[in-house]
C-alpha positions in Angstrom: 1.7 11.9 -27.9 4.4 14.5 -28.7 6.9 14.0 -26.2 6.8 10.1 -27.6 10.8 9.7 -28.2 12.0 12.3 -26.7 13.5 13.6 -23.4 10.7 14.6 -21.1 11.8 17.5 -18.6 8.9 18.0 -15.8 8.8 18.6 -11.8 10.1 16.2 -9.6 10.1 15.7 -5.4 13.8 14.4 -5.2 14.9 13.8 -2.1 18.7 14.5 -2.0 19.5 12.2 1.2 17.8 10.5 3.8 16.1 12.6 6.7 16.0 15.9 4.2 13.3 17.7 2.9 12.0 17.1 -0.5 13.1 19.6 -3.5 11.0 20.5 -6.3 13.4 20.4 -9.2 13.4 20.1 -13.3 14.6 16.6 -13.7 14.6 14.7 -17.0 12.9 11.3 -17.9 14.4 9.1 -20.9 12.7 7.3 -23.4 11.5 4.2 -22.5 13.4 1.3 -23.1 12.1 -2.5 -24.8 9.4 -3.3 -22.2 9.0 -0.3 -20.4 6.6 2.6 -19.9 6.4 5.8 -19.8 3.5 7.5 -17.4 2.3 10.7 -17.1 1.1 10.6 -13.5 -2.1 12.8 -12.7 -2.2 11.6 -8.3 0.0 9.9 -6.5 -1.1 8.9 -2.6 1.1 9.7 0.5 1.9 6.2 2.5 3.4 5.6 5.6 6.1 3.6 3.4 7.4 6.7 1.5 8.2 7.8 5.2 9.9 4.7 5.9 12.4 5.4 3.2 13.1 9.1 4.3 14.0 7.8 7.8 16.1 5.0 6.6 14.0 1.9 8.2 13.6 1.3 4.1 16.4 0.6 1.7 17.1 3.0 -0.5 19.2 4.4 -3.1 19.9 8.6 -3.2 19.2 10.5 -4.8 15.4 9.5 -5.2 12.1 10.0 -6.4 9.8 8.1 -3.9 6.3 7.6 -4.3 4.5 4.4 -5.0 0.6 5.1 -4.7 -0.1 6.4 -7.7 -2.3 6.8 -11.2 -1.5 8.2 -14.6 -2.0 8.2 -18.2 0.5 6.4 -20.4 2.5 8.3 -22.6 4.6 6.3 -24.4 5.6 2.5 -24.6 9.0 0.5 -25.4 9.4 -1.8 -28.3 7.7 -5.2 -27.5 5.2 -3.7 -24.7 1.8 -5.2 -25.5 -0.2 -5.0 -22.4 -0.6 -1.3 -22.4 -0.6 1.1 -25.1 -0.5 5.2 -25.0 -3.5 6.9 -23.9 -4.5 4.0 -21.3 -5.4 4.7 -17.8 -2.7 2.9 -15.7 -1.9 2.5 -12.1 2.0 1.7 -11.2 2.5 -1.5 -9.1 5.0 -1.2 -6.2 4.7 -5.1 -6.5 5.5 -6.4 -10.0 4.0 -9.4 -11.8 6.8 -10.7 -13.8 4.4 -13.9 -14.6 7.2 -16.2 -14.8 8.8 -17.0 -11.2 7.5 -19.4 -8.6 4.9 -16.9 -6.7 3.7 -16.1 -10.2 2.7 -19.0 -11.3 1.7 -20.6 -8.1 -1.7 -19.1 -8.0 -1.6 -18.8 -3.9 1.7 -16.4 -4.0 2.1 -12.6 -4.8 5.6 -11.9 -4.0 7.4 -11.3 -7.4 10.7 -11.7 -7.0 11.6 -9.0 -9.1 10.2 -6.8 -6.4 12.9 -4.4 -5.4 12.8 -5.1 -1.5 16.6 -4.2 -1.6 16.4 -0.5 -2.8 18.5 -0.8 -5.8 16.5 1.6 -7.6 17.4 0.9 -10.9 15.5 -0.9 -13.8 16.3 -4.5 -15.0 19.2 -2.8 -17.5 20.9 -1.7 -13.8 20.0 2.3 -14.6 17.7 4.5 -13.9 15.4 6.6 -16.2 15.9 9.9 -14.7 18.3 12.6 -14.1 18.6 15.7 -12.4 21.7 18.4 -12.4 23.6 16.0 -14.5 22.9 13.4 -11.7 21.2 9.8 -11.8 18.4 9.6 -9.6 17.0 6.6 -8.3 13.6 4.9 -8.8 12.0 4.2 -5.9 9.5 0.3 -5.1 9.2 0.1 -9.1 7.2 2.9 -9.4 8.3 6.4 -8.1 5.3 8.4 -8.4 6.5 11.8 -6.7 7.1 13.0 -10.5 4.8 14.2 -13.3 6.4 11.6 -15.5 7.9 8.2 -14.7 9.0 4.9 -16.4 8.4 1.5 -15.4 8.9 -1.9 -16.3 5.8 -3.5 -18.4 5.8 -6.1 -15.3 5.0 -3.0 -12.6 2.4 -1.4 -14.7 -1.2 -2.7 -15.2 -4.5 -0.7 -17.3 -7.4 0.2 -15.6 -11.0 1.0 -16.8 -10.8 4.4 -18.8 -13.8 5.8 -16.5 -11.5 5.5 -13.2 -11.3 8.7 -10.9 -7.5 8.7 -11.3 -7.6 11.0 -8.0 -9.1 8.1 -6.0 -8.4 5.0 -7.6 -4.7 5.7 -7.2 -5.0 4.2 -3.5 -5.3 0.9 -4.9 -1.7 1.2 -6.1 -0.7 0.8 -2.4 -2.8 1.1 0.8 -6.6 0.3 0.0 -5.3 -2.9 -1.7 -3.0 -3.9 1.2 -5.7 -3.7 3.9 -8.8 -4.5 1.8 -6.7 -8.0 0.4 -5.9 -8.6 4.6 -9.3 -9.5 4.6 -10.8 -10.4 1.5 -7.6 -12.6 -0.3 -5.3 -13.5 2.8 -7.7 -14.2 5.7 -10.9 -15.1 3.5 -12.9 -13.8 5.8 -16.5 -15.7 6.5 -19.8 -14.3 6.3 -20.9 -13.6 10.6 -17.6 -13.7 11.7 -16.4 -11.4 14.7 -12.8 -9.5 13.3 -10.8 -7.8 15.3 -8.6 -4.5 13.4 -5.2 -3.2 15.1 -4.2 -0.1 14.4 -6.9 2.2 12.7 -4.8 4.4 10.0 -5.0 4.2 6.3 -4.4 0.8 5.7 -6.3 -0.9 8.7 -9.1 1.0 7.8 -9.2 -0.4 4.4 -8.8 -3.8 6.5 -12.2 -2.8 8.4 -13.9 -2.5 4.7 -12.7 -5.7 3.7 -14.0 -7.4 6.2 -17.2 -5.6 6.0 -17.8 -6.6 2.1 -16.7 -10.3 3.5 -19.9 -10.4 5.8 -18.3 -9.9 8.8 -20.9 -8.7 11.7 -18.8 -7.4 14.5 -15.8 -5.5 13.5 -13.9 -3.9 16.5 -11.3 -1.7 16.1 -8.6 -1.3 18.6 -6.2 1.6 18.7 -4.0 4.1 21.2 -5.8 7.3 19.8 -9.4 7.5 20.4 -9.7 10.3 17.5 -9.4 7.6 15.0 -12.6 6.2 16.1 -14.9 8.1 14.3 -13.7 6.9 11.0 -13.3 3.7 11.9 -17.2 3.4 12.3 -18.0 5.5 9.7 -16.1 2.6 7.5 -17.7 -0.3 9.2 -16.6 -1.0 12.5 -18.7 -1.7 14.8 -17.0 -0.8 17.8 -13.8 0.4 19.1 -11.4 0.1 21.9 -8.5 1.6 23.4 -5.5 -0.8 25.4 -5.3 2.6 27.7 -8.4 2.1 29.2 -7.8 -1.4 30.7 -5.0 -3.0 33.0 -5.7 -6.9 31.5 -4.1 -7.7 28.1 -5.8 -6.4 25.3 -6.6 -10.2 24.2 -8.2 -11.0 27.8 -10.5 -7.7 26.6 -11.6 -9.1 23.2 -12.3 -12.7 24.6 -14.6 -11.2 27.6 -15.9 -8.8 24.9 -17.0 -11.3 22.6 -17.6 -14.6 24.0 -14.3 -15.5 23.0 -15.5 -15.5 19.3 -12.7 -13.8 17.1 -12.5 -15.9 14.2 -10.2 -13.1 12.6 -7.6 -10.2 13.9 -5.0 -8.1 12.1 -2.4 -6.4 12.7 -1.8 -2.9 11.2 0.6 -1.2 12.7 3.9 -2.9 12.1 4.9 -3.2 15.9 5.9 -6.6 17.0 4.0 -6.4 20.5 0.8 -5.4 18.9 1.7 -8.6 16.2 1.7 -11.1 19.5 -0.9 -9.0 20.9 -3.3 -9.6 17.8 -2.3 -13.2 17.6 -2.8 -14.0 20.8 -6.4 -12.4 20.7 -8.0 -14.7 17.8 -9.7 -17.9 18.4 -7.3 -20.5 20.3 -8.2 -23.1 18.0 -9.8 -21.7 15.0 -8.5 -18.0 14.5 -6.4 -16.8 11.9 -4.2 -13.3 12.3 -2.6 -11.8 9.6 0.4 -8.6 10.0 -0.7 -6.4 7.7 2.0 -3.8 9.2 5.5 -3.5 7.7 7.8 -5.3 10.5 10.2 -3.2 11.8 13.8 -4.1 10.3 16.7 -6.3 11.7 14.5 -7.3 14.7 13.6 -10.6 15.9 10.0 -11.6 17.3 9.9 -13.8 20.5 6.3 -15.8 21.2 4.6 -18.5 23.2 4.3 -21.2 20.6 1.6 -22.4 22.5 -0.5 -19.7 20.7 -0.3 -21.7 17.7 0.0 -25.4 18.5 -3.6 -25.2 20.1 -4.8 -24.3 16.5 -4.3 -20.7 15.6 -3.2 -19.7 11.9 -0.8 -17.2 11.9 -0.5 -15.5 8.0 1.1 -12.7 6.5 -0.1 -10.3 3.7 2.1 -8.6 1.3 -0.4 -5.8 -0.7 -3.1 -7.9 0.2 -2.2 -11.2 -1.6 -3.2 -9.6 -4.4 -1.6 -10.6 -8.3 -1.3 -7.0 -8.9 -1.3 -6.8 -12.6 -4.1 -9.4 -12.9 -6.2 -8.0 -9.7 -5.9 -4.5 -9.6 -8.4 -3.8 -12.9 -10.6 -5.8 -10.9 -10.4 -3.3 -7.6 -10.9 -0.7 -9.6 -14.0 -2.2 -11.3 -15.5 -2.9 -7.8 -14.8 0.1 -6.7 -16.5 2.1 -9.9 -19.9 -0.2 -9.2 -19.7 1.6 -5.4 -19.0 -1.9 -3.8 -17.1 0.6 -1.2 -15.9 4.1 -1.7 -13.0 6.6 -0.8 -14.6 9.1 0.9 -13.6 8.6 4.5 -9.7 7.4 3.6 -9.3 10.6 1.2 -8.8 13.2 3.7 -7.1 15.7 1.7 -6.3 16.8 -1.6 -3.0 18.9 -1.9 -1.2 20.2 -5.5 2.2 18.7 -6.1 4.3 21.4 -5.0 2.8 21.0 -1.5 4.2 17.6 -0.9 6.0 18.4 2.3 2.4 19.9 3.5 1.1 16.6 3.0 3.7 14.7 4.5 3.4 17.2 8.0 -0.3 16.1 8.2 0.8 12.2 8.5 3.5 13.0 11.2 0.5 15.4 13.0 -2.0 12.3 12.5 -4.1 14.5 10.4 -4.6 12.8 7.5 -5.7 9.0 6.7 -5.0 9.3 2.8 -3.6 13.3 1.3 -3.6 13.0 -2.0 -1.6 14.8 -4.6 -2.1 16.2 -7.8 -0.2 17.0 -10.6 
């Protein structure tokens, strides 16, 4: 392309300080460096996590460009990048594959440690790639994705089939894979199994269609707000429940519900009660629950453990147990030969510059997935 080698100025959402609103500016993105990337994004997602970062429950270095739910088109490569070349379809991986530490090559763990869980922000050099009014700005989870052009590390960047729906296929950087994994890598889910789904936004409705491709036949979603409902069946639930509407524990509910049968529950909302909640409501001896939800920070979870000495299996998932760089092209593969679809997590569709519209429909519960585009 012919911006390769040169200074790329384009539109940025920087966000100047924690609990601010995003600004628009011109910012500039270097050349990439020996084994990075250079991506010219064409959507990027809106998560829950990006919030997370504005209010300060996630690390993070500011100035920043946040964003990690994205697809683009690569623009140019560093010396020794092999895996990717310019004019590939890409999506950015919040969680790395360096291919060399002990999750990597175990083939049952996921969590790179060259994941930037501290916020540093900064690429393996110790700078960043972009700057704005003479100003370093930070990268945000590997990716940052709220730009028309970002750089990455070879390791956080993986080619997808050059037929994908950039538009759609960019929530399998983040929040389809997260939930959809839950199921299908983390809890294996069995063919006529009974799941149970807590919390019915984005990313435990992706759990729902996990466990539907999995063969589950009862899939009941539990959640505060009965407006989420709707699209929890139109995914594949099978039912729905609210904790308001009864005075017993939730998991005294499921068990009269189902014949105490829940082989499977998960827990989507990142709220230690609902975490014990959802544990306690699988199977005494055979059910497995999985968080799914990011636990809140610095806090400390107190249970009976009696919940799991009688036999329960209590997992967690980090983006769905996924290898990112190796299972992602898969995803996307699946997803182009209709073995689920978008349509009901893809709520809206918003141009760049309306990023804080998008953000206000999360906080109003308005949205399941807004999607921007460049």
């Amino acid at each position: 392309m012919s911006t390769a080698g040169k200074v790329i100025k384009c539109k940025a959402a920087v966000l100047w300080g924690p609990k601010q609103p995003f600004s628009i500016e011109e910012v500039e993105v270097a050349t990439p460096k020996a084994y990075e990337v250079r991506i010219k994004i064409i959507a990027t997602g809106i998560c829950r996590t990006d919030d997370h970062a504005i209010k300060g429950i996630l690390l993070a270095n500011f100035p920043v460009i946040l964003g990690h739910e994205g697809a683009g088109i690569v623009e140019s490569i560093g010396e020794g990048v092999t895996t990717v070349k310019p004019g590939d379809k890409v999506i950015p991986l919040c969680l790395p594959q360096c291919g060399k530490c002990s999750s990597c090559i175990n083939p049952n763990g996921n969590f790179c440690v060259k994941a930037d869980i501290t916020g540093r922000g900064v690429l393996s050099d110790g700078t960043s790639r972009f700057t704005c009014k003479g100003k370093p700005v930070y990268h945000f989870s590997s990716t940052s994705t709220f730009t028309e052009y970002t750089v990455v590390e070879e390791i956080a960047v993986t080619k997808i089939d050059a037929s994908a729906p950039l538009e759609k296929v960019c929530l399998i950087g983040c929040g389809f894979s997260t939930g959809y994994g839950a199921a299908m890598k983390t809890a294996k889910v069995t063919p006529g199994s009974t799941c149970v789904v807590f919390g019915l936004g984005g990313v435990g409705l992706s759990v729902i269609i996990g466990c539907k491709v999995a063969g589950a036949t009862r899939i009941i979603g539990v959640d505060l707000n009965k407006d989420k409902f709707e699209k929890a069946k139109a995914v594949g639930a099978t039912e729905c429940i609210s904790p308001k509407d009864y005075t017993k524990p939730i998991s005294e509910v499921l068990k009269e519900m189902t014949g105490d049968s829940v082989g499977y529950t998960f827990e989507a909302v990142g709220r230690l009660e609902t975490m014990t909640d959802a544990l306690a409501s699988c199977h005494m001896s055979y059910g497995t629950s999985v968080i799914v939800g990011l636990p809140p920070s610095a806090t400390m979870c107190t249970y009976d453990p009696m919940l799991l000495f009688t036999g329960r299996t209590w997992k967690g998932s980090t983006f769905g147990g996924w290898k990112s760089k190796d299972d992602l092209p898969k995803i996307v593969t699946d997803f182009l030969a209709k073995k689920f679809d978008f349509d009901e997590l893809i709520t809206h569709v918003l141009p760049f510059n309306e990023i804080e519209e998008g953000f206000n429909l999360l906080y109003k519960g308005e949205s399941i997935r807004a999607v921007l585009v460049m």
